[in-house]
C-alpha positions in Angstrom: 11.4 88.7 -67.3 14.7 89.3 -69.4 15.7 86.2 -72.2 18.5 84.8 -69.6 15.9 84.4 -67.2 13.7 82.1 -69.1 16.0 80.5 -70.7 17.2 79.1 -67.4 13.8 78.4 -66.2 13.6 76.8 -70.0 16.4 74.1 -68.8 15.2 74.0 -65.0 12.3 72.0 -66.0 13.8 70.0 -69.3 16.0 69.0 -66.8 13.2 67.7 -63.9 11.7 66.3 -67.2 14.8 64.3 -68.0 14.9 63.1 -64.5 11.4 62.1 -64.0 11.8 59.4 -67.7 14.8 58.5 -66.3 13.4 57.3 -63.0 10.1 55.8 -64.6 12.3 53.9 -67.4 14.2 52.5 -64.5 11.3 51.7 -62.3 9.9 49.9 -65.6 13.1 48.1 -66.2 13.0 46.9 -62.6 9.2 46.0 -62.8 10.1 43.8 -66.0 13.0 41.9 -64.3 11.0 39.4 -61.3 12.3 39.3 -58.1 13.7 35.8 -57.2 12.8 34.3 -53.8 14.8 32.7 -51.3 13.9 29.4 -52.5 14.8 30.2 -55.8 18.3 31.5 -54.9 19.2 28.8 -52.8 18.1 25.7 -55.6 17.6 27.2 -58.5 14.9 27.9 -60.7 12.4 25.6 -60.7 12.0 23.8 -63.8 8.3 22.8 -65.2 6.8 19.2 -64.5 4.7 17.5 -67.2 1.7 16.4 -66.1 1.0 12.8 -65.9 -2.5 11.0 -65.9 -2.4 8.7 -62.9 -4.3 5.3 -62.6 -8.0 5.9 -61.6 -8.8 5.7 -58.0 -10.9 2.5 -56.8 -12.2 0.9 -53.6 -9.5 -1.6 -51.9 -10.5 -5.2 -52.4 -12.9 -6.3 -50.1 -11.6 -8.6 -47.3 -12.8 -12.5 -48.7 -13.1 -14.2 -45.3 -16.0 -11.2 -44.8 -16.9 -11.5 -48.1 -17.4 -15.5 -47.8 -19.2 -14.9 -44.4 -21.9 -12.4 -45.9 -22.8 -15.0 -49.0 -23.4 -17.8 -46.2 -25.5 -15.8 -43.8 -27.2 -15.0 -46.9 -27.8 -18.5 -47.5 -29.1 -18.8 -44.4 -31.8 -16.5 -44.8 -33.0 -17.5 -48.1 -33.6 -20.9 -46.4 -35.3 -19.3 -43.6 -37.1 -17.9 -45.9 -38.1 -20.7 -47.9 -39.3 -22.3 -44.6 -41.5 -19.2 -43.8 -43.1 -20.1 -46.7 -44.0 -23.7 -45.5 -44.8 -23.3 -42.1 -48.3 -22.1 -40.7 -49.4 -22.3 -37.5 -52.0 -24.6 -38.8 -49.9 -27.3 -40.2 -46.8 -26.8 -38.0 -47.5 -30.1 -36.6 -48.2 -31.9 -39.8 -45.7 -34.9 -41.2 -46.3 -33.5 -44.2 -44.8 -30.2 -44.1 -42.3 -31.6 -41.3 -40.6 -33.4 -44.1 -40.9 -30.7 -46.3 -38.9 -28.4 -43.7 -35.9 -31.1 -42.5 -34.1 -30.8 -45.8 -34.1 -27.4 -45.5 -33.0 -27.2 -41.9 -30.3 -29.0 -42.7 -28.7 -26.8 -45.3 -29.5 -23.8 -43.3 -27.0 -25.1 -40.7 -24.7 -25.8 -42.6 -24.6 -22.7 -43.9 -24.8 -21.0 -40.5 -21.5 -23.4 -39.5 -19.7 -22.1 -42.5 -20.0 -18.7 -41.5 -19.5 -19.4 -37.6 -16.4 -21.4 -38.3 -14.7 -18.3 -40.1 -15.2 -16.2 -37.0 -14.0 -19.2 -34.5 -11.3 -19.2 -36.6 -10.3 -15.3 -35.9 -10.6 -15.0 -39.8 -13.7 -13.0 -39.2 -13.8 -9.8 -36.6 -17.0 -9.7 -33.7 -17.6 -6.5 -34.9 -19.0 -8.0 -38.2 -21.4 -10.9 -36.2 -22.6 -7.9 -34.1 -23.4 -5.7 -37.3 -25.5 -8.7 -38.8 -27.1 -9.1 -35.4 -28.4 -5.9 -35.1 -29.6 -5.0 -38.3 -31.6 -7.8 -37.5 -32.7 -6.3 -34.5 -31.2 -9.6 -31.9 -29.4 -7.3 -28.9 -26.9 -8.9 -26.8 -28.1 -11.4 -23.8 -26.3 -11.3 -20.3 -26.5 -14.9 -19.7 -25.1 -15.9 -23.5 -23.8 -19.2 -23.0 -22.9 -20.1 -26.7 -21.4 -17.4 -28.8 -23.3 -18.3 -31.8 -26.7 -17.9 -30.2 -27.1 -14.4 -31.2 -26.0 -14.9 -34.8 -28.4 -17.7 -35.1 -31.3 -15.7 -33.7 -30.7 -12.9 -36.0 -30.8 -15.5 -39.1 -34.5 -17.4 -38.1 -36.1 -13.9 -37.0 -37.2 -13.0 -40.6 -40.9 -12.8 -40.9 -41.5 -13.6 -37.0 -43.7 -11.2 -34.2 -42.3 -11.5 -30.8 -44.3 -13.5 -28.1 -45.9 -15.9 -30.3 -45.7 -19.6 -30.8 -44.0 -18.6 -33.9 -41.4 -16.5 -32.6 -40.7 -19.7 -29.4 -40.7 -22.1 -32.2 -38.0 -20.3 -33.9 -35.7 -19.2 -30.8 -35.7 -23.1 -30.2 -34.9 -24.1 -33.3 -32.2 -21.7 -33.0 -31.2 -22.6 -29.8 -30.5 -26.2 -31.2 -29.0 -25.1 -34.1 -26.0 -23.3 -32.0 -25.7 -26.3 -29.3 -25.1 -28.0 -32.4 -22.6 -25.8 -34.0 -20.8 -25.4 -30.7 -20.2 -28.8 -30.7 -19.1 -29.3 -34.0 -16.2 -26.4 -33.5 -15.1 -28.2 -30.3 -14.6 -31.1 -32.0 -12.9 -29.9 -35.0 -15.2 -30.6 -37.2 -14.7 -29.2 -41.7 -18.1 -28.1 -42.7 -18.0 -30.8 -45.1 -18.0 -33.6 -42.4 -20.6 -31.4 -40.1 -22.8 -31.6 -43.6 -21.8 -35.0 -44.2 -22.5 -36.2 -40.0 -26.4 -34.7 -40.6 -27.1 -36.1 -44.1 -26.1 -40.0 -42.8 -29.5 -42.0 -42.9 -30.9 -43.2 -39.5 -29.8 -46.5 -38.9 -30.3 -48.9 -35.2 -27.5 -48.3 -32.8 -26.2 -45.1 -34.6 -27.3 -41.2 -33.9 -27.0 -38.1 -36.2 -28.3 -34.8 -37.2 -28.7 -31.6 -35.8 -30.6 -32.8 -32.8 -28.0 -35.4 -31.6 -25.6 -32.8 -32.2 -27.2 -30.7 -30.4 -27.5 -32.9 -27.3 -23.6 -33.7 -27.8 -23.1 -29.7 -27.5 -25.2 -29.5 -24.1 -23.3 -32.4 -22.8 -19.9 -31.1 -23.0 -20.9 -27.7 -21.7 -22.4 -29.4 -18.8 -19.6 -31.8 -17.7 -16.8 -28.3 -18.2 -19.1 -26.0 -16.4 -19.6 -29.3 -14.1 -15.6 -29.6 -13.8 -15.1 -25.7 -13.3 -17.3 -25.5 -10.5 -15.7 -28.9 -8.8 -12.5 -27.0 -9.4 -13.4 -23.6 -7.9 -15.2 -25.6 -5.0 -11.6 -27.6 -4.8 -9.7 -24.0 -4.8 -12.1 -22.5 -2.3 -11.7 -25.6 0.3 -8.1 -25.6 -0.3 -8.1 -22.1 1.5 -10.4 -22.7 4.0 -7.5 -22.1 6.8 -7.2 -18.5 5.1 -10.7 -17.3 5.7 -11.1 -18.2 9.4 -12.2 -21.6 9.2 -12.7 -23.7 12.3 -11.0 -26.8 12.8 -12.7 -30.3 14.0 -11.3 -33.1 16.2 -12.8 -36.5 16.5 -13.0 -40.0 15.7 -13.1 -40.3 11.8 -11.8 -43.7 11.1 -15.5 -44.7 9.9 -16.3 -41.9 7.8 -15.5 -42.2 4.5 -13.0 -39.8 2.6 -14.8 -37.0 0.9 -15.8 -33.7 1.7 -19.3 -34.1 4.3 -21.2 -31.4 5.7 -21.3 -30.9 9.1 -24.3 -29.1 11.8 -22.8 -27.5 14.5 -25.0 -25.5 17.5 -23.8 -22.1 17.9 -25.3 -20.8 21.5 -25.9 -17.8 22.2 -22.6 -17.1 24.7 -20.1 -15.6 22.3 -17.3 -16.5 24.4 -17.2 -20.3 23.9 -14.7 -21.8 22.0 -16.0 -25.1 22.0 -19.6 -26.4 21.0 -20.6 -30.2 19.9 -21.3 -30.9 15.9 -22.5 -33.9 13.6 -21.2 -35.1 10.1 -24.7 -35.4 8.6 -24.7 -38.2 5.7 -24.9 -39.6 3.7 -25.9 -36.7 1.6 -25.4 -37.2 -2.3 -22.5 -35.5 -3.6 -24.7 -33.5 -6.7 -26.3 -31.6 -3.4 -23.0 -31.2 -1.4 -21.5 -29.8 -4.3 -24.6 -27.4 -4.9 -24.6 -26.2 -1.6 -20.8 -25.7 -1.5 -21.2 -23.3 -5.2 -24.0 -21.6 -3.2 -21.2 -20.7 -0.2 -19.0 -19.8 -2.9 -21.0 -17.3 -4.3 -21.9 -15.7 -1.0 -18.4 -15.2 -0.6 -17.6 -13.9 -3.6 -20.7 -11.4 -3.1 -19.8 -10.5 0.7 -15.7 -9.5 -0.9 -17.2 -7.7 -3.5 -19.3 -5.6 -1.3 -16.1 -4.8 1.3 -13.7 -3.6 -1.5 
């Protein structure tokens, strides 16, 4: 190979060489310079945040109305259990241990109105009465007729064995305790003068405590359940002309106003339209009116079984 020849193979590759820096110092240049984003074009560059220690995280307050229900049902229960302690099957019937036992029963309740007040009141949910209730193990009964039943159950329950006399002891007691508690929230009663109504001595002529209370509560229920079946008998009679009812002629100037029953002999030919009948009395009103709730129930069963 001659000089001129190598010499210009000599600058052939200083020349790729030059190229090749040239391109990697660029490449570098453009690795050391960051791409911006889209974001960053658009606002700006984002400018650093100091941090900030926040307040420490803690449980919301817990709602007081619950709060004050929990203590009293608590209350409850210590003076069920204090009770417990006093009763025995052998000297259940003892005066002794009876007067040992009424003091107690009588805060107990009291305590059990507090907490039933809040939830007539709406200021405590169901949902919290049906927690207590069943970690007590009281399920729900289909023919509840006070609210508070349940609630009082759960509280005299502690310590008992189902089916014994112990266990019907209690479920009366708390039986009593929620006729009585019933009737004090129908009647408006503060705690303080449902406490105050139970503590007044015994005196001639005048009634108190939970007992007296208790028969006030079963009164009341009877005479509205006694009203809303008058009423639903009234309503039912009303409509008689609507549920093919058949009408009667006669004399009925000596028959007193009021609804009577009346026999009537249905033969056997299905195409009469007349038969004789009798107004049978006199027939007390309490069994008129039980027979007539009876028809209304039969009626109420036969539409329920056609729709």
């Amino acid at each position: 190979m001659t000089s001129a020849t190598l010499d210009a193979v000599d600058g052939c590759v200083c020349a790729d060489w030059q190229t090749e820096d040239a391109i990697q110092t660029a490449e570098e240049d453009t690795a050391a310079v960051p791409t911006k984003s889209f974001a960053q074009n658009t606002f700006g560059q984002a400018t650093e945040i100091p941090f900030e220690e926040g307040r420490p995280w803690s449980q919301p307050a817990p709602d007081p109305f619950v709060a004050a229900f929990n203590e009293h049902i608590r209350e409850a229960q210590g003076f069920e259990r204090q009770i417990v302690e006093i009763e025995s099957p052998a000297d259940q019937l003892l005066g002794d241990a009876k007067g040992s036992i009424a003091p107690l029963e009588r805060q107990q309740i009291v305590s059990c109105y507090r907490a039933w007040k809040l939830v007539a009141e709406g200021k405590v949910p169901a949902s919290v009465v049906d927690q207590c209730a069943l970690e007590a193990g009281e399920k729900v009964h289909g023919n509840e007729r006070i609210k508070c039943s349940r609630l009082m159950r759960a509280i005299v329950k502690n310590g008992v064995i189902t089916g014994t006399r112990s266990s019907q002891s209690k479920r009366a007691r708390a039986s009593t305790y929620a006729s009585a508690i019933d009737y004090g929230i129908r009647e408006g009663m503060s705690a303080e003068a449902f406490a105050t109504e139970l503590e007044q001595p015994r005196k001639r002529g005048e009634h108190h405590g939970i007992e007296y209370f208790a028969a006030k509560g079963r009164k009341v229920r009877q005479t509205a359940n006694a009203q809303h079946a008058t009423d639903q008998v009234t309503e039912a009679l009303n409509c008689l002309d609507e549920g093919g009812a058949f009408l009667v002629a006669g004399d009925f100037s000596g028959i007193e106003a009021g609804y009577r029953l009346l026999v009537i002999n249905v033969r056997a030919e299905t195409t009469i339209t007349e038969t004789r009948g009798q107004i049978i009395g006199p027939v007390d009103d309490a069994l008129v009116q039980r027979i007539l709730r009876q028809w209304i129930k039969s009626r109420a069963a036969t539409a329920k079984d056609v729709n």
